[in-house]
C-alpha positions in Angstrom: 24.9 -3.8 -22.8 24.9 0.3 -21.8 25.7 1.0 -18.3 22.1 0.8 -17.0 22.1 -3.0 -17.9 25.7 -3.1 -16.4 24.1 -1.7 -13.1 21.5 -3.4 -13.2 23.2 -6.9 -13.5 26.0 -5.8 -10.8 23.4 -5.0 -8.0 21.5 -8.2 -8.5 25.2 -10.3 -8.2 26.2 -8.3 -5.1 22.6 -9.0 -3.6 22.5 -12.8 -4.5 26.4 -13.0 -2.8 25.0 -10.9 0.4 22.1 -12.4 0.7 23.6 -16.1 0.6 27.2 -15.4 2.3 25.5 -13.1 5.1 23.0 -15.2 5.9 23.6 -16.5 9.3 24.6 -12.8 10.0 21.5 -11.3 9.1 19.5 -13.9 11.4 22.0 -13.3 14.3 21.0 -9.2 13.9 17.1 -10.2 12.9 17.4 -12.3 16.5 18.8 -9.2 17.8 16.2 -6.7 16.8 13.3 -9.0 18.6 15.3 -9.7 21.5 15.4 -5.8 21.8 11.6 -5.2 21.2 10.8 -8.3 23.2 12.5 -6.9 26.2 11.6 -3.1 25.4 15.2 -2.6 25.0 16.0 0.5 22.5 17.8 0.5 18.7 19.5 2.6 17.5 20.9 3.6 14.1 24.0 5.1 12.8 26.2 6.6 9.3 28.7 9.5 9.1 26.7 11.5 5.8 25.6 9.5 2.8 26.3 6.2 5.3 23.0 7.9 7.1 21.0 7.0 4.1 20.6 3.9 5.8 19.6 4.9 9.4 17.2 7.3 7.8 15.9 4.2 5.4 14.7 2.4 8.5 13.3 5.3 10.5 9.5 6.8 10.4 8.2 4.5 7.5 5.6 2.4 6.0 6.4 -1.2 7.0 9.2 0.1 8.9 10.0 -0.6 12.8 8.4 2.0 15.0 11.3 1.7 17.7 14.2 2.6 15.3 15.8 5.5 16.2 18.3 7.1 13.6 21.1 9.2 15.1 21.4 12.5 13.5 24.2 14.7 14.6 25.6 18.2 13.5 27.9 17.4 10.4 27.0 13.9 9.8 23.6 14.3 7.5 24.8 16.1 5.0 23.5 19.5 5.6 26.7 21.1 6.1 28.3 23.8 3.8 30.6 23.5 2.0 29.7 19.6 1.7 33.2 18.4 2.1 33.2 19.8 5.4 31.3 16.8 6.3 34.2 14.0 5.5 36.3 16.3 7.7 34.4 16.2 11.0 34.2 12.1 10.2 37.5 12.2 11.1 37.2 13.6 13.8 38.8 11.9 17.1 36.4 12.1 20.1 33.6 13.0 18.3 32.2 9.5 18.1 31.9 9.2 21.8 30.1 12.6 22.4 27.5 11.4 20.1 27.3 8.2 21.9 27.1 9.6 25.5 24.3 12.2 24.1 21.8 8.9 23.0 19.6 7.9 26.0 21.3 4.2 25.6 21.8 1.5 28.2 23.5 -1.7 28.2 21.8 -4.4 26.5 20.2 -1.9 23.7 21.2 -2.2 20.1 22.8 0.1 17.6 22.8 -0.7 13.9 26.3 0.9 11.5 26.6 1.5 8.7 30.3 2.6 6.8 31.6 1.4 3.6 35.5 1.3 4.5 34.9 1.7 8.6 38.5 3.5 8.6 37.1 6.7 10.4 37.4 8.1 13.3 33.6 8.9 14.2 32.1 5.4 13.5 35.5 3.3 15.1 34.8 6.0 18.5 31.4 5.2 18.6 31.4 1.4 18.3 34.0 1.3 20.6 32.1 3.4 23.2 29.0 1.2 22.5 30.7 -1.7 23.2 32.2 -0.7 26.1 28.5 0.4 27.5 27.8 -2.9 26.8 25.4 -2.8 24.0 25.1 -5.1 20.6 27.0 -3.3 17.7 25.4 -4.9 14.0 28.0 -2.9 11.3 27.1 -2.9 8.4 30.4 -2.4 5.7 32.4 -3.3 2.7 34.8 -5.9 3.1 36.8 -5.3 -0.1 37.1 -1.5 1.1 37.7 -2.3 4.3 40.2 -4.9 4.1 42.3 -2.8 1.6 42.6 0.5 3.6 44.2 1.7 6.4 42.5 2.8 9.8 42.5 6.9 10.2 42.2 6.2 14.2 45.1 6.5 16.3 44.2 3.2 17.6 44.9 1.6 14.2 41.1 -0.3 13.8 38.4 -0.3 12.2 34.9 -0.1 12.6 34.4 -4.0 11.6 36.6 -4.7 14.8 33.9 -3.8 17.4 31.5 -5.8 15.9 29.2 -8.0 17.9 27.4 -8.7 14.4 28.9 -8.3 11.2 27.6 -8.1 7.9 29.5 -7.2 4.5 27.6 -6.0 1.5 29.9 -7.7 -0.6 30.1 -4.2 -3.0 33.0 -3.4 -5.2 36.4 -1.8 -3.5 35.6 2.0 -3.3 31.7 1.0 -3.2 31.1 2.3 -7.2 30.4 -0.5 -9.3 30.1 0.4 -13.3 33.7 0.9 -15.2 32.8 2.8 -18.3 34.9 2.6 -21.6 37.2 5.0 -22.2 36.9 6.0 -18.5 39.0 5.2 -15.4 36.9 6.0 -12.4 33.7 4.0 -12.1 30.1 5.5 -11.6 27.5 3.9 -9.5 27.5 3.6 -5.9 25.3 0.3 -4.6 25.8 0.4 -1.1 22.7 2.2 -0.3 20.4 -0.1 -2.2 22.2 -3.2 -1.0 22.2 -2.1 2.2 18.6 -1.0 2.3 18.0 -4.6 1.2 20.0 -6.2 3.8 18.5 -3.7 6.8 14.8 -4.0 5.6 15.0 -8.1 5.4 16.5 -7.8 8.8 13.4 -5.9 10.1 11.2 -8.5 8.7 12.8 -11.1 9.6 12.6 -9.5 13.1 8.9 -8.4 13.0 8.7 -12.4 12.2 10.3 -13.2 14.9 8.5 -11.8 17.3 5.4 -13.0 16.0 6.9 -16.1 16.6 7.4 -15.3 20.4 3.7 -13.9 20.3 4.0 -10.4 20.2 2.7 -7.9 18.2 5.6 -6.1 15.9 6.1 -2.8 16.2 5.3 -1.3 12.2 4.0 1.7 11.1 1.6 1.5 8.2 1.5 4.3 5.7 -0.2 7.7 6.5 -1.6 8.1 3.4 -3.9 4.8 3.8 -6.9 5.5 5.5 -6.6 4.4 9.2 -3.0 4.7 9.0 -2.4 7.9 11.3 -4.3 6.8 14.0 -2.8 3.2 13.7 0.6 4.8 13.6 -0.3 6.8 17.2 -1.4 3.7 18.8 2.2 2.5 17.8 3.9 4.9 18.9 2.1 5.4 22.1 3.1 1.8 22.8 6.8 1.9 22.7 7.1 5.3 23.7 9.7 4.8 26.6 12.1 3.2 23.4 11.1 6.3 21.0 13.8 9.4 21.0 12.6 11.3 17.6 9.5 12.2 18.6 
């Protein structure tokens, strides 16, 4: 088998481990989500650079919830230069809790992280100051990372500890998942497609919920389907008071 098979066949294990060992997990954040729309609380979403893929995966797309709202701060979407810059202001102490103070967030809103070892300083800051404004933290992370790393906080935890809801994505320690012959460092990062997964059946789940309860989820359909932008405004004119990207 060449390493495409050998991806191939490891993302499919990790999902059918997620997917059956996080289960009650992902219903407890799924339950979360509704209980958020259903009571026009806001959600938010959060990850320090590549971590972000998964905010931005939920955010401003077809099938996607309309009342997501990703986070993006200076130094944490990868747009700074040089790039490395960008796992030194993770590190950062402090940093975490500007961010959250700047979000328009209340008690009783959610906020969705996302961090492969959670030993940071910028996500641990945040959670903590989420939790202490008394909203539900989902994380989002990598056990066998997490578990075998130490915290870079001064506080000694990690982002897993402030957890209301968490949820491994059972990947390989160090997140790459392909060991090449002849080759000591493996390729192949699968966090962000099993983490997409996880998110996205989370959403659904949710939009199912709430169907459940009677109300209408809160989706955008694609733009490029006739009907869709004007669908999409209705939406968004709907949950307005929960919408910061606009």
């Amino acid at each position: 088998m060449n390493a495409t098979g050998m991806y191939y066949g490891r993302v499919s294990e990790i999902l059918e481990e997620a997917f059956t060992q996080e289960a009650e997990a992902m219903e407890r954040a799924a339950l979360a989500l509704a209980g958020a729309n259903r009571d026009r609380r806001s959600v938010f979403a959060f990850g320090c650079n590549h971590a972000g893929l998964i905010a931005l995966e939920l955010f401003y797309r077809t099938g996607g919830m309309v009342t997501v709202n990703p986070v993006r701060v200076p130094g944490m979407m990868l747009e700074v230069s040089p790039i490395t810059m960008s796992s030194e202001i993770e590190r950062l102490s402090g940093y975490g809790q500007v961010i959250l103070d700047s979000l328009p967030a209340k008690e009783g809103d959610v906020i969705i992280m996302h961090s492969v070892s959670g030993r940071n300083a910028v996500t641990i800051d945040m959670a903590r100051a989420a939790r202490e404004k008394g909203m539900t933290v989902i994380v989002v992370t990598n056990m066998n990372t997490a578990s075998s790393v130490s915290s870079r906080h001064s506080s000694g935890k990690k982002l897993h500890d402030y957890a209301d809801i968490l949820i491994d994505n059972h990947g390989d320690r160090g997140d790459a998942a392909v060991q090449l012959q002849g080759f000591a460092q493996k390729v192949a990062s699968t966090s962000t497609v099993v983490g997409a997964a996880i998110l996205n059946a989370i959403v659904a789940r949710a939009c199912e919920l709430l169907l459940e309860m009677g109300i209408r989820p809160p989706v955008f359909m694609s733009g490029n389907i006739d009907g869709g932008d004007d669908y999409n405004k209705a939406a968004i004119s709907r949950h307005r008071e929960n919408i910061f990207y606009m």
